[in-house]
NUTI-294424 format. One record per residue: residue in three letters; x, y, z of N, C-alpha, C in turn. Coordinates in steps of 0.001 Angstrom, whole numbers, padded with zeros to 6 digits, always signed. Layout:
<sites>
alaXYZXYZXYZ...
</sites>
This chain:
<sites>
unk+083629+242005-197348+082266+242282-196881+082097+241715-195481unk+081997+242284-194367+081082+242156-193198+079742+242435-192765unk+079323+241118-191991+078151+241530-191556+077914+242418-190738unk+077061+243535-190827+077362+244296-189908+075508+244456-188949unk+075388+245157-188086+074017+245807-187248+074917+246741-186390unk+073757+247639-186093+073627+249274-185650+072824+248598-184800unk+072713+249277-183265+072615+249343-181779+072499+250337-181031unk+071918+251178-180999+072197+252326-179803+073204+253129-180351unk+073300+253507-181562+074036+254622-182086+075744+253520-182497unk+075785+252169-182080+076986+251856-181990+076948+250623-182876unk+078235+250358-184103+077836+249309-184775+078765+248429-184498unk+078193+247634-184312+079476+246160-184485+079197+244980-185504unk+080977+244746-186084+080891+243953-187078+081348+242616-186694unk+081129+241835-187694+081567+240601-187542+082699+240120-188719unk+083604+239710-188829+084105+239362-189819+083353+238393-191122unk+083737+237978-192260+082435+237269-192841+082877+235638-192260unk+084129+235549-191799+084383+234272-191311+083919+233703-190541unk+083884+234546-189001+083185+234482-188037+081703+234251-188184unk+081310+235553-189031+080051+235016-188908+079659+233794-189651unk+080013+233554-190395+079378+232284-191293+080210+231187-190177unk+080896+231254-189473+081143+230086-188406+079666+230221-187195unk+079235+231104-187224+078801+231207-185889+077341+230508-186134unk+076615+231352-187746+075509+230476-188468+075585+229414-188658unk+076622+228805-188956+076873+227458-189066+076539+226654-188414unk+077520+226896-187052+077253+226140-185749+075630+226231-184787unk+075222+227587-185556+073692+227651-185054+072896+226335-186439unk+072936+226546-187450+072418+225595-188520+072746+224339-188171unk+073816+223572-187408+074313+222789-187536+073154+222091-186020unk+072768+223164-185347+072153+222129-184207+071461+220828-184218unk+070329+221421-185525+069463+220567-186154+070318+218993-186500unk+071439+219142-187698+071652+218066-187991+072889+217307-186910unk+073127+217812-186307+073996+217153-185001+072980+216765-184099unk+071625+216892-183917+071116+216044-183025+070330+214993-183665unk+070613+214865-185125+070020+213889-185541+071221+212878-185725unk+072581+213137-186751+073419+212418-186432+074048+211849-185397unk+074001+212751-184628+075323+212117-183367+074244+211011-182721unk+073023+210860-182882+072436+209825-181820+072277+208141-183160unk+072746+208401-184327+072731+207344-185110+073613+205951-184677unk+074510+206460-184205+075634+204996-183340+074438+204949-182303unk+073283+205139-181100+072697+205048-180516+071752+204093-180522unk+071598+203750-181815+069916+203437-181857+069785+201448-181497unk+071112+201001-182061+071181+199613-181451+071087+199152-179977unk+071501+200471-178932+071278+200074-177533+070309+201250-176996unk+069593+202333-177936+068454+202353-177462+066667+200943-177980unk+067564+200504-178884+066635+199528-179298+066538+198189-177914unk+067951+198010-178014+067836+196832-176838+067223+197489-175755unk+067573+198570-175011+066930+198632-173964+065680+199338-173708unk+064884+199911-175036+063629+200398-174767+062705+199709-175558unk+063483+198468-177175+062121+198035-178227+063376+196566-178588unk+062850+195510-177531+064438+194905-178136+063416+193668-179033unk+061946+193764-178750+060955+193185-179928+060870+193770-181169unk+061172+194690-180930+060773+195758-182737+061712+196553-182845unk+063074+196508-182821+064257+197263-183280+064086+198604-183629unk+063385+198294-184971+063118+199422-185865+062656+200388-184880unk+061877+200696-184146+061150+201497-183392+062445+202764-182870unk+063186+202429-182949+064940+203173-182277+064865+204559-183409unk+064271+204511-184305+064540+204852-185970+063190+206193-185749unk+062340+206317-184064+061710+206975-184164+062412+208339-183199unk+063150+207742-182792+063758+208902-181953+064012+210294-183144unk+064064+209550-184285+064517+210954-185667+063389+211232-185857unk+061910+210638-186175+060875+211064-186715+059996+212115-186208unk+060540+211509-183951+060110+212597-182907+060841+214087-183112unk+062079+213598-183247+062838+215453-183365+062583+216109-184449unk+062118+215607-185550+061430+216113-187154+060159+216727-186621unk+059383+215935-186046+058211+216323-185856+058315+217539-185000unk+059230+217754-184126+058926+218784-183134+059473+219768-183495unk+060332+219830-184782+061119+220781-185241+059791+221014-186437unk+059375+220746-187211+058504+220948-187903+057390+221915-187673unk+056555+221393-186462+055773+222624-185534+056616+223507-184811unk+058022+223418-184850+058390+224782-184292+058958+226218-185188unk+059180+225520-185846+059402+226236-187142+057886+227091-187547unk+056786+226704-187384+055722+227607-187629+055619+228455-186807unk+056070+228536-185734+056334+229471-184376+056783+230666-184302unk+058708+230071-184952+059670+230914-184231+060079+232004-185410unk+059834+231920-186625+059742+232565-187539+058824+234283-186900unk+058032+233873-186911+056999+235283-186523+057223+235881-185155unk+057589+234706-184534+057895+235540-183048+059353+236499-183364unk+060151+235521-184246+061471+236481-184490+061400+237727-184941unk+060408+237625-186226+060076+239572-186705+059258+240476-185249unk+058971+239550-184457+057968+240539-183422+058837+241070-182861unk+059998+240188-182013+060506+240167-180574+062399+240417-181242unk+062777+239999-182235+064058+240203-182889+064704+238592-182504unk+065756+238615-183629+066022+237278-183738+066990+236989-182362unk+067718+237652-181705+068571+237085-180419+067960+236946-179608unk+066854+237540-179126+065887+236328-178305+065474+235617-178362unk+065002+235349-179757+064396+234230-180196+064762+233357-180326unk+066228+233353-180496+067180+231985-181182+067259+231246-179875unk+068373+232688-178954+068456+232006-177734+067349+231482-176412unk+066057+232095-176269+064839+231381-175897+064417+229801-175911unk+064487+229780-177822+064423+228330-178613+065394+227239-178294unk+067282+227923-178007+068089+227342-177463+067842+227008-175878unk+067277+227392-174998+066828+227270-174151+066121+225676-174070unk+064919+226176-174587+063743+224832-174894+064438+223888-175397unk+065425+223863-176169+066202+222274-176717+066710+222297-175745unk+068028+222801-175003+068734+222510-173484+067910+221804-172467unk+066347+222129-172329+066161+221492-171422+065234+219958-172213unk+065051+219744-173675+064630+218722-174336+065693+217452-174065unk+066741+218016-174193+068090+217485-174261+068125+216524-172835unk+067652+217273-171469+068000+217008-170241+067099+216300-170069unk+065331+216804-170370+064622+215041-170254+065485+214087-170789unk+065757+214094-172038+065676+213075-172858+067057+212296-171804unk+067887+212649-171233+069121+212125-170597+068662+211205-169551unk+067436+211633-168835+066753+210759-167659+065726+209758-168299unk+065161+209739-169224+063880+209066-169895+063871+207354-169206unk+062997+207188-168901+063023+205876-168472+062247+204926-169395unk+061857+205374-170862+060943+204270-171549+060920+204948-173021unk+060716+204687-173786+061035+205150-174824+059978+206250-175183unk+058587+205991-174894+057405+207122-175038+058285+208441-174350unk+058854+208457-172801+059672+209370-172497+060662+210095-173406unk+061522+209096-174213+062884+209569-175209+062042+209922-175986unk+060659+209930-176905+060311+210436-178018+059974+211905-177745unk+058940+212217-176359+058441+213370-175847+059817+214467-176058unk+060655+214223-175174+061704+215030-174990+062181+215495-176339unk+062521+214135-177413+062704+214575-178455+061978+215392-179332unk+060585+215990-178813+059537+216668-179922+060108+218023-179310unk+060287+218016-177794+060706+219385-177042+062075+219884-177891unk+062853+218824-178232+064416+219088-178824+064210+220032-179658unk+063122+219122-180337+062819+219723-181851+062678+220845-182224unk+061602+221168-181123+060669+222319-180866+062149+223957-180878unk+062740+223345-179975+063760+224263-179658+064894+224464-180661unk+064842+222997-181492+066306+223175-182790+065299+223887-183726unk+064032+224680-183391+063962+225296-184892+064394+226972-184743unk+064103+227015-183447+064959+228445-183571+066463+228739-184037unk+067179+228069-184173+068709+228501-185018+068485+227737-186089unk+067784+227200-186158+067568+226261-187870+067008+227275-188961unk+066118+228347-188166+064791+229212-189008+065273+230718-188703unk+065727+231012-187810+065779+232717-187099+067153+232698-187728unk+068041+231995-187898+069201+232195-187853+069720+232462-189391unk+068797+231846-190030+068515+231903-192003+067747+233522-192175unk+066847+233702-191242+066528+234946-191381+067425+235877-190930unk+068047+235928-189945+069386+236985-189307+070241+237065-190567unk+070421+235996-191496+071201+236075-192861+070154+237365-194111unk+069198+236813-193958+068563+237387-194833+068328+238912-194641unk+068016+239448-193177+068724+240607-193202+069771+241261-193400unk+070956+240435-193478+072544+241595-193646+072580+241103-195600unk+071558+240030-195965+072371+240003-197479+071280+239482-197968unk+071023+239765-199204+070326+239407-200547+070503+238678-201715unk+069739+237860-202488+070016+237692-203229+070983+236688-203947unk+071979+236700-204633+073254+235563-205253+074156+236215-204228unk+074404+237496-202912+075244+237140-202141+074708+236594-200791unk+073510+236313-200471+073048+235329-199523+073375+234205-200039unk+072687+233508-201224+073333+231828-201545+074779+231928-201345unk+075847+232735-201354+076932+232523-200988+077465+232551-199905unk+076537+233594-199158+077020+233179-197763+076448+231643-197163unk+075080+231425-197769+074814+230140-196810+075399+229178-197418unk+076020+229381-198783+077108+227968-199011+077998+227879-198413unk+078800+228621-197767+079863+228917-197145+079489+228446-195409unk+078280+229066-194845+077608+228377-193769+077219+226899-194147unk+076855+226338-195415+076413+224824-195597+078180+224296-195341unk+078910+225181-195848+080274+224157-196351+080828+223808-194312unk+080981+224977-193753+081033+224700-192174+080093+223927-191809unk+078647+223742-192201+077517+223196-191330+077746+221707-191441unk+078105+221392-192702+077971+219562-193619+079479+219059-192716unk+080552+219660-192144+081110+219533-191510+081463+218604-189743unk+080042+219571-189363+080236+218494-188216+078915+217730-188431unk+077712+217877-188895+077030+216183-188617+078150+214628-189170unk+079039+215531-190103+079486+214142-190792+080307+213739-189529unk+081038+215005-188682+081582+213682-187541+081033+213356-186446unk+079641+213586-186510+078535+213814-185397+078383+211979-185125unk+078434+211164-186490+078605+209501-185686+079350+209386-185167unk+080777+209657-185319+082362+209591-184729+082248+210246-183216unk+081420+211540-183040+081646+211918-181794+080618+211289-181002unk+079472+210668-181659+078371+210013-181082+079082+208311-180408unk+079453+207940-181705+080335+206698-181031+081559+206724-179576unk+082230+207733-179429+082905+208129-178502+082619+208244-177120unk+081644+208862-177339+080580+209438-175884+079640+208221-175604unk+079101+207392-176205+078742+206180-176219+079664+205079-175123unk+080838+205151-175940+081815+204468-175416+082270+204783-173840unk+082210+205906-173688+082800+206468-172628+081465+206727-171485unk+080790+207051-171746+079413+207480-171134+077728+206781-171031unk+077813+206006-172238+076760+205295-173080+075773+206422-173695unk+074785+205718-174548+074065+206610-175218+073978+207832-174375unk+073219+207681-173665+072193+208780-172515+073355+210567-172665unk+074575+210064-172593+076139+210881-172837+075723+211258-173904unk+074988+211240-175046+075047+212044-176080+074052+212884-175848unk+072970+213160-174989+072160+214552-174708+072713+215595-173883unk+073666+214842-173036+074705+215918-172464+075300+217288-173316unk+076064+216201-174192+076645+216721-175584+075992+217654-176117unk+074663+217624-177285+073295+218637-176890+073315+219546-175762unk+073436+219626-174485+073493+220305-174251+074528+221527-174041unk+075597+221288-174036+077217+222129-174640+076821+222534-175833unk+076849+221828-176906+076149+222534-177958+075714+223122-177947unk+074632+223562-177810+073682+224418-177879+074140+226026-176635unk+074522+225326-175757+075111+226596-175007+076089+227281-175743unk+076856+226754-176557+078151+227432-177040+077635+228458-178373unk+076508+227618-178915+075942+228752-180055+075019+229735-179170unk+074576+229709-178115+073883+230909-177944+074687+231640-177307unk+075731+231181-176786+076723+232100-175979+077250+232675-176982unk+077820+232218-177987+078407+233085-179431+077481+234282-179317unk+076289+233772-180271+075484+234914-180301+075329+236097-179360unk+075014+235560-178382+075169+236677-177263+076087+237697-177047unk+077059+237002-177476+078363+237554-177167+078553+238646-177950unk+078657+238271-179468+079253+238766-180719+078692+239479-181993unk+077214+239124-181740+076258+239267-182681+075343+240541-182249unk+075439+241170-182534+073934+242439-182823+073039+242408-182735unk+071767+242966-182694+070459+242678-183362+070602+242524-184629unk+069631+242285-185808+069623+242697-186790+068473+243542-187222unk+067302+243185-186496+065945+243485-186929+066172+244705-186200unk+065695+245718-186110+065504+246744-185406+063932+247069-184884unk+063653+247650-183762+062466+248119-183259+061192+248440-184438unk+062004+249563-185021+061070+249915-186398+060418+249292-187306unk+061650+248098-187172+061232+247172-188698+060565+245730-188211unk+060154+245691-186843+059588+244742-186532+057734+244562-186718unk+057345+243297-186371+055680+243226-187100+055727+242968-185535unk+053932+243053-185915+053339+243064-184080+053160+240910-184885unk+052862+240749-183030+052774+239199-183350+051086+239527-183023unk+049907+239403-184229+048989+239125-183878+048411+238194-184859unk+047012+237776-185116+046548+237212-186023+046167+237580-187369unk+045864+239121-187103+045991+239702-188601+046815+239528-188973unk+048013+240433-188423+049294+239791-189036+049788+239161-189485unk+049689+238115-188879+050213+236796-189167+049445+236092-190362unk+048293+236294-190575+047050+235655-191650+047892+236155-193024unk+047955+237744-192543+048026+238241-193842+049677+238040-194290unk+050425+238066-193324+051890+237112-193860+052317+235878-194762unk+051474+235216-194353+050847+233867-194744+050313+233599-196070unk+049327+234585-196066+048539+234705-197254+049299+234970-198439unk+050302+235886-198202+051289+236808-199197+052772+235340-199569unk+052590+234694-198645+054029+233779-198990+053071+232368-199484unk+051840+232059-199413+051601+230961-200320+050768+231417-201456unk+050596+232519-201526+050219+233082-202857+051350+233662-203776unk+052321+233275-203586+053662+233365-204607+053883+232452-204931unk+053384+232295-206526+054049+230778-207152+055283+230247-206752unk+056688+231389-207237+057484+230763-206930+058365+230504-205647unk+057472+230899-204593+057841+230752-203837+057287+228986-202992unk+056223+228988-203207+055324+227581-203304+056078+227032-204170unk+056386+226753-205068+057512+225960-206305+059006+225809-205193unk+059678+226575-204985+060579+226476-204314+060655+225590-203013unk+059544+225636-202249+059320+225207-200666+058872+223492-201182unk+058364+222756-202802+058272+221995-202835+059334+221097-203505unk+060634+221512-204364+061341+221266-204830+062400+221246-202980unk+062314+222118-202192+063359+222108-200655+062517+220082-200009unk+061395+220320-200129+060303+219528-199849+060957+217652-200086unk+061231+217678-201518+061891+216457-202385+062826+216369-201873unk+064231+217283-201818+065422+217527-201472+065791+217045-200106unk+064659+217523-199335+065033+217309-197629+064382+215503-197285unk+063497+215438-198173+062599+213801-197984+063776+212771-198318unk+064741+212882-199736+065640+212213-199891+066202+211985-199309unk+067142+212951-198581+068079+213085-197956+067513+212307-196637unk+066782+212986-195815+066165+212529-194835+066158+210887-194619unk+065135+210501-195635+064989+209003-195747+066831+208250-196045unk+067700+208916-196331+068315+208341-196242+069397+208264-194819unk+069405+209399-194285+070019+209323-192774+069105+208506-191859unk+067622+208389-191687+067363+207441-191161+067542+205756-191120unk+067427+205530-192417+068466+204138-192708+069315+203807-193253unk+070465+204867-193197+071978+204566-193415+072507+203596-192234unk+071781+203553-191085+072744+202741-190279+072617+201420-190355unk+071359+201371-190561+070942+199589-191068+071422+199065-192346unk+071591+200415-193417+072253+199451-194894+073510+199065-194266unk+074635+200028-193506+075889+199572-193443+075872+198691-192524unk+074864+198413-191807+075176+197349-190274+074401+195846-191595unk+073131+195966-191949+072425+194535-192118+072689+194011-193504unk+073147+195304-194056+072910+195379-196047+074918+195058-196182unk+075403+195656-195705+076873+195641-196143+077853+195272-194935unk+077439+194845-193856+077827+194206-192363+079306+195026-192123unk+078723+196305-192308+079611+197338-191657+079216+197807-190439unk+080145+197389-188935+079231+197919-187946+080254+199013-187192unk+081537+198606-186618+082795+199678-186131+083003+200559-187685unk+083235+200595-188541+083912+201251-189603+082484+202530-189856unk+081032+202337-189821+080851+202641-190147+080441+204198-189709unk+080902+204689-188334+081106+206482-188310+081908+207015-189006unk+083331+206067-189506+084304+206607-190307+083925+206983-191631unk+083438+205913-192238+082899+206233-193549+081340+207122-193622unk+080798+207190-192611+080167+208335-192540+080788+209654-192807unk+081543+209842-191991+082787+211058-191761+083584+211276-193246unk+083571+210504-193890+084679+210289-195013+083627+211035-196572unk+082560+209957-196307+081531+210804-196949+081202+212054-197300unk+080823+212702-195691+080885+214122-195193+081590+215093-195545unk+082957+214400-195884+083875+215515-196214+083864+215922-197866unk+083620+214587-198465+083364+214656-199534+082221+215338-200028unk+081398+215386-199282+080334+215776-199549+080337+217264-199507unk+081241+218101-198336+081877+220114-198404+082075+220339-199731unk+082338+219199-200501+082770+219904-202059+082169+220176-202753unk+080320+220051-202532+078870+220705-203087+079273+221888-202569unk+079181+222643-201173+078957+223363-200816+079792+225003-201895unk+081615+223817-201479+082440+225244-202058+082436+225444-203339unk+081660+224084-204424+081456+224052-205743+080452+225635-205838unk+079127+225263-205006+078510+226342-205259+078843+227764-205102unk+079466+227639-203842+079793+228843-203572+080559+229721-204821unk+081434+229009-205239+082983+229530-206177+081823+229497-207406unk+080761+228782-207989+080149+228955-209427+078702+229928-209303unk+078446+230158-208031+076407+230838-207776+076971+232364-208765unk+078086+232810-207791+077785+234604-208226+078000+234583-210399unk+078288+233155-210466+078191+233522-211964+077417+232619-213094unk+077532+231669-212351+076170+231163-212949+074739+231059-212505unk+074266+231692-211229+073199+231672-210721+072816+230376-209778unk+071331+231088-209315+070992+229920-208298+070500+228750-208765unk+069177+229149-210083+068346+228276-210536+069144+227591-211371unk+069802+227491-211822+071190+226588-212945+071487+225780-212380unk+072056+226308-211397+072972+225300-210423+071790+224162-209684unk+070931+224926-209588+069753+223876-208738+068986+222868-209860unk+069324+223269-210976+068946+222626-212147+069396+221286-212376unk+070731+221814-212668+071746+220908-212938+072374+219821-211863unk+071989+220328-210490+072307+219099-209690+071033+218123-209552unk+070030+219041-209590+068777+217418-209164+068907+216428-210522unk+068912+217041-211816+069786+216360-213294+070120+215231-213122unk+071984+215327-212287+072446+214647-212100+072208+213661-211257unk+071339+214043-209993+071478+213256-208698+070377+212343-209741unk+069043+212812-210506+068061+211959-211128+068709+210832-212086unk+070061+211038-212609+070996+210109-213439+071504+209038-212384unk+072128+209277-211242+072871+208644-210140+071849+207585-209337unk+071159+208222-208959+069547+207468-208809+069160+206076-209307unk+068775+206939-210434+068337+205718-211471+069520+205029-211810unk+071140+204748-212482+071604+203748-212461+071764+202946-211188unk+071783+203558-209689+072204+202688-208648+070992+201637-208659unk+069600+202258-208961+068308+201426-208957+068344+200020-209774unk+068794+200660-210870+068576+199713-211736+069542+198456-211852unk+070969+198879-211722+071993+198313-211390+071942+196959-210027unk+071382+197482-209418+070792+196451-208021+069551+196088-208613unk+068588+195975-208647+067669+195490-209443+067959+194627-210389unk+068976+194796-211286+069150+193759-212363+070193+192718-211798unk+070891+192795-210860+072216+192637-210358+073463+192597-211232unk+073743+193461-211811+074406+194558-212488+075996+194410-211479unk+075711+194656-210454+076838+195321-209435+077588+194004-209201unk+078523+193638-209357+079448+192338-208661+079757+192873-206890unk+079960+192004-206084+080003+191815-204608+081157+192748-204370unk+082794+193232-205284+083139+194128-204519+082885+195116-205185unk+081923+195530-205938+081625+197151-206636+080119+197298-206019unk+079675+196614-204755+078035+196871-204173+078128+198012-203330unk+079492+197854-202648+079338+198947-201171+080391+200236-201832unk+081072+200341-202762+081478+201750-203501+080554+202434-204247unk+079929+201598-204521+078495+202478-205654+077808+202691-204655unk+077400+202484-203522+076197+202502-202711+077093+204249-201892unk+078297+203512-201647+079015+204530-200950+078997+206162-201860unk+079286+206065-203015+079506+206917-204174+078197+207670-204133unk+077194+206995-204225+075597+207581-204746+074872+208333-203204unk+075351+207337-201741+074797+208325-200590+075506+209580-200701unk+076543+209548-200851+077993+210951-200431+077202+211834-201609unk+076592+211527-202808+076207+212647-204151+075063+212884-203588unk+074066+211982-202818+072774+213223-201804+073088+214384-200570unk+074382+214034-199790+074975+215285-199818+075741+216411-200316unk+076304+216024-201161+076682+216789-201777+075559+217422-202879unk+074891+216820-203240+073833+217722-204103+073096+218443-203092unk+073045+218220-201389+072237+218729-200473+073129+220039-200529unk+074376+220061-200332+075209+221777-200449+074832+222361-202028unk+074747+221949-202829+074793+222433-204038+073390+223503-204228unk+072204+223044-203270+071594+223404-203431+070638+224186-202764unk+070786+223607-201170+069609+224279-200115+069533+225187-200029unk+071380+225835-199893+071351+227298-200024+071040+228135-200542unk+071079+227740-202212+070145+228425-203430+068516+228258-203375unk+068015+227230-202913+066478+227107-203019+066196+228067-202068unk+066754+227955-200543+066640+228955-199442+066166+230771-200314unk+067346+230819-200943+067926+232425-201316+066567+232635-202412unk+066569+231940-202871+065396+232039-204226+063479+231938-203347unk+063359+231379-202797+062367+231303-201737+062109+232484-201125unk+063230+233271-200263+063307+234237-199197+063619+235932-199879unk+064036+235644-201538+064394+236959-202174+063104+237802-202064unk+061897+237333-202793+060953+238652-202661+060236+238691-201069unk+060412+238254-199752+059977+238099-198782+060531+239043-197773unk+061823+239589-198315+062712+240074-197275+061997+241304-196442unk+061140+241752-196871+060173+242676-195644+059079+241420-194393unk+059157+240575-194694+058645+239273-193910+059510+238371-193697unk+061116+238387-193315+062258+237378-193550+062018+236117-192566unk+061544+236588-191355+061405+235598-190357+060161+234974-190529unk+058843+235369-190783+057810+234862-191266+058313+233656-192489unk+058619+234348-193399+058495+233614-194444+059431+232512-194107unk+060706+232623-193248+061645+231334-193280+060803+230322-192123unk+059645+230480-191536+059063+229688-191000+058184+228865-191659unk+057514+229813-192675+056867+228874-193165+057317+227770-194532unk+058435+228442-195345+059799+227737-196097+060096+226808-195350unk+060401+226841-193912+061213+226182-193183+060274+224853-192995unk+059403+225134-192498+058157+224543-191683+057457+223219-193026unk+056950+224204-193865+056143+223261-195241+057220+222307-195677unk+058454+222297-195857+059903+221572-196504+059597+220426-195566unk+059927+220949-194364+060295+220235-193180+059145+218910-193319unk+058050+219476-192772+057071+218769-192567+056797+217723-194057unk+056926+218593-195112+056252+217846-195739+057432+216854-196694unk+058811+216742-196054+060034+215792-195938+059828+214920-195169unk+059644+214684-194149+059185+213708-192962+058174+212692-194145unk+057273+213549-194174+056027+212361-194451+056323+211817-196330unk+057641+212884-196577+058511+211361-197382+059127+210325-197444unk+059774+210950-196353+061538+210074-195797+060746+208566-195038unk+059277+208986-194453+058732+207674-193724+058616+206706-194588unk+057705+206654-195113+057221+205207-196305+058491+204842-197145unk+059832+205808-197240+060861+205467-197994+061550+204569-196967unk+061892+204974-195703+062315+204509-194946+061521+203033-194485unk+060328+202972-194402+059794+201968-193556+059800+200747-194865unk+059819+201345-196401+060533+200273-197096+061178+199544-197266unk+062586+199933-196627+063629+198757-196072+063614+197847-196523unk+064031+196776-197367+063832+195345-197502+065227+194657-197210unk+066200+194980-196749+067620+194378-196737+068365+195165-198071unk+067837+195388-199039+068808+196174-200115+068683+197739-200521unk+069122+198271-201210+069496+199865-201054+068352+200141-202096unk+067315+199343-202582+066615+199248-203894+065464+200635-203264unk+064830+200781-202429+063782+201698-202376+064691+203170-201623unk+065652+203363-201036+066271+204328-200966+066561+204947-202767unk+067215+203995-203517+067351+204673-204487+066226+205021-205628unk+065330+204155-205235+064263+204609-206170+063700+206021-205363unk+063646+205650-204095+062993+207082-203744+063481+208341-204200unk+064833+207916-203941+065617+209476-204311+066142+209917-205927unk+065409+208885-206806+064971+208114-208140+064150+209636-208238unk+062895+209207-207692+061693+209784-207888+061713+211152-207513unk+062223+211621-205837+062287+213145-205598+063016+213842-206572unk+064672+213017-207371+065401+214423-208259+064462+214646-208917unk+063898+213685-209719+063154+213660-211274+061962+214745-211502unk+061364+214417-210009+060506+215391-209821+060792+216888-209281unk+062127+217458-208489+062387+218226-208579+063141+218873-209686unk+063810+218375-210280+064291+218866-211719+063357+219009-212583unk+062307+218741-212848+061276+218922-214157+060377+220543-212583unk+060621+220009-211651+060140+221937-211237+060907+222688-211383unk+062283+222751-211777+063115+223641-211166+063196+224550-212743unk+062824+223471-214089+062822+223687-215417+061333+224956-215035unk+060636+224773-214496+059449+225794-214201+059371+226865-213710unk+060824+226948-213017+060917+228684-212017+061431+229207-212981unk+061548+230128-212457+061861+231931-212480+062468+232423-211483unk+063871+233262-211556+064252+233926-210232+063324+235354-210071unk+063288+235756-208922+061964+236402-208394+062518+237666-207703unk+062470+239000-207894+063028+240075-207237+064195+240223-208156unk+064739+241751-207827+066250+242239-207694+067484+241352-207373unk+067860+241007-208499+069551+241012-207236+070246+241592-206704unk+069769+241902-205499+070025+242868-204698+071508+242539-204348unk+071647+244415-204076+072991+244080-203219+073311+243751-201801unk+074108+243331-200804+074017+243452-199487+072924+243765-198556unk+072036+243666-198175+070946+244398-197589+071781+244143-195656unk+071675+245596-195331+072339+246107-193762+070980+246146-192920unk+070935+245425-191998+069717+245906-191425+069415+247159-190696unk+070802+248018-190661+070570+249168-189927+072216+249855-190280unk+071959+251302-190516+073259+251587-191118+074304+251455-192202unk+073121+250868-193641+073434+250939-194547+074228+249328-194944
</sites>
C-alpha cells in the first residue's frame, strides 16, 4: 500500500516507508524541541533564574502553551488553504521562534520565543495527522501512525544525547540552531515529495459559520469527547513526567553525565509499544489495545507508588524500578496515541483538519494543566509522578471500558484518484 494524491491530472506516490519517515520526522518536531533542550535547563537556570532553578522547567510549559493555541488555528486553516501550506507556513513561524529564542537576553525573552516555537510546532504536529487521515482510515490509519509513532519515539529519545553534544560544542543557545535544520529538512521533504492531499473541491471556506458549525459537530460526539479526554490523561502523564525526569535523575538518583544515555536506552525500549501495536491493531483492534495498556500502566503505577511510600524498594532496586516504570509511560504512549488519534478522527474524516485541531488542541491544553501541579509536586522522590500517573491510567481505563468504536472500518481512503 502507498500513499498516494492526484495533481493536475498527475499522481505521485510515496512509498509507505518514506512516507511514514517523512510524518514522522514532521510529528517528531514537537517532541525534539522539548527533549533536546532537557540537558539545557541547568545553565539556562544559572544564567537566567540562578535564585529559583525550577523556573528553567518553564521553557516546556512556554512551548506547550504556544503549541496548544496553535493547534486551534492550523487545523481549519489546513481544510481551507490545504495541508502543504499550512505545515510549511507553521514551519516557517517555528524557524523564526527558534532564531529569537537563540539571541534572548533574559528569560521572559526565551519563554516568548518559545510560545512562537510552539505556535509553529503545531502545524506538523496537527496538519500532518490530518494529511494521514486523508490517504487512510480507520485500523489502517492506527497502523500507519504506529509505524510513524515507532520512527517518531525514536529521535526525542536521542534528542538529550544530541542536546548534550551541541551544548558541549556550542552551549545551550546551539540547540535552537538545531531547531532550525530541523524543521527545514521536514518542510523541504514535504515540498519536495509529497502532493497535496486535500483537493480544491474538498476544501471548507475558513469563515465563522464554518468553523462554529465544525466545532459544534466534533464536541457533540460523545465518543469523540471520550477519546480527546482519555488522549487528555495520556499526554498529562507523560508530560509531567518529561518535565521532571531531569531532576529525578540529577537530585533523586544523582545521575547527571549518564543521564541522556539512559534516556536514549529507555527510548528505544520504549519503539516496542509502537511495533507491539502496530503487528496486534489490524487484529485485535484499537479500543482493546487502548484498554489493556492504561490496565497495565494503572498496575505499574500503583506498585511503584506504593513500593516508595512504604519503602518497599532496597537502595539498588530504587533507580531500575523507577527506570522500568518511566520507559512503560512510553511505551504505553506508542501503544496507544495512535489508536486514540484513529478512533477520535474515524467519523470526522469530512472535517480531518478541523477536527485534528481541536483533538489536538483540547488533549494538548488540557495535559499541560495536568503535567503542572504533578510536576510542581516534586518533593525529592518519584512519589507524586507515580501517583499522578497512578491516577490518569485508572481514570483513563475505566473511560476506555465506556467507548465504542465509531464509523466504518474503512478501507484506505485516497484523497484523489481512488
Amino acid at each position: 500500500m502507498t500513499a498516494s494524491a492526484d495533481q493536475g491530472g498527475k499522481r505521485h506516490r510515496l512509498s509507505r516507508g518514506e512516507f511514514v519517515a517523512m510524518i514522522a520526522v514532521l510529528f517528531a518536531t514537537v517532541a525534539f524541541s522539548i527533549d533536546a533542550m532537557l540537558p539545557a535547563f541547568p545553565e539556562i537556570a544559572t544564567e537566567f533564574s540562578p535564585d529559583v532553578p525550577n523556573r528553567a522547567q518553564l521553557v516546556i510549559a512556554a512551548f506547550l502553551l504556544g503549541l496548544g493555541l496553535g493547534i486551534f488555528v492550523v487545523g481549519p486553516v489546513s481544510d481551507a488553504f490545504g495541508r502543504k501550506a499550512t505545515i510549511v507556513g507553521a514551519i516557517a513561524l517555528y524557524v523564526l521562534g527558534a532564531i529569537i529564542a537563540a539571541s534572548a537576553a533574559s528569560l521572559e525573552a526565551l519563554l516568548a520565543a518559545r510560545v512562537i516555537q510552539g505556535l509553529g510546532a503545531a502545524g506538523p504536529r496537527v496538519v500532518a495527522l490530518a494529511l494521514v487521515r486523508d490517504l487512510y482510515a480507520g485500523r489502517q490509519m492506527a497502523q500507519i501512525v504506529s509505524f510513524v509513532m515507532m520512527v517518531f519515539v525514536m529521535i526525542p529519545s536521542v534528542a538529550p544525547l544530541i542536546g548534550t553534544a551541541i551544548i558541549a560544542g556550542f552551549g545551550w543557545r546551539g540547540i535552537f540552531w538545531a531547531f532550525v535544520v530541523f524543521g527545514l529538512i521536514g518542510a523541504t521533504w514535504l515540498t519536495v515529495r509529497q502532493e497535496e492531499t486535500l483537493p480544491p473541491e474538498r476544501r471548507r471556506p475558513l469563515n465563522p459559520a464554518a468553523l462554529g458549525a465544525a466545532l459544534r459537530e466534533i464536541v457533540a460526539h460523545p465518543m469523540v469527547r471520550l477519546y480527546i479526554l482519555v488522549m487528555t490523561l495520556g499526554f498529562g502523564q507523560m508530560f509531567a513526567l518529561i518535565a521532571s525526569i531531569q531532576q529525578v535523575y540529577y537530585d533523586v538518583y544523582g545521575i547527571v553525565q549518564g543521564f541522556p544515555w539512559w534516556f536514549a536506552f529507555g527510548g528505544a525500549i520504549a519503539i516496542g509499544g509502537t511495533v507491539l501495536n502496530a503487528t496486534l491493531v489490524m487484529r485485535l483492534g484499537m479500543r482493546r489495545l487502548a484498554t489493556a495498556a492504561y490496565a497495565v500502566q494503572t498496575v505499574l503505577s500503583g506498585l511503584l507508588a506504593v513500593a516508595t511510600l512504604a519503602g518497599l524498594l532496597p537502595p539498588a532496586l530504587a533507580f531500575p524500578a523507577f527506570f522500568v516504570w518511566s520507559t512503560s509511560i512510553f511505551f504505553i504512549a506508542g501503544m496507544t496515541f495512535g489508536n486514540l488519534n484513529a478512533l477520535a478522527l474515524q467519523p470526522m474524516g469530512h472535517i480531518a483538519g478541523t477536527a485534528a485541531s481541536v483533538v489536538g488542541a483540547l488533549s494538548t491544553v488540557g495535559s499541560v494543566l495536568i503535567a503542572i501541579p504533578i510536576g510542581l509536586a516534586f518533593n525529592g522522590t518519584v512519589v507524586p509522578l507515580a501517583v499522578g500517573a497512578f491516577l490518569c491510567s485508572a481514570a483513563a481505563w475505566w473511560l476506555m471500558g465506556l467507548s465504542r468504536e465509531e464509523g466504518p472500518d474503512a478501507q484506505p481512503v485516497h484523497a484523489r484518484g481512488g
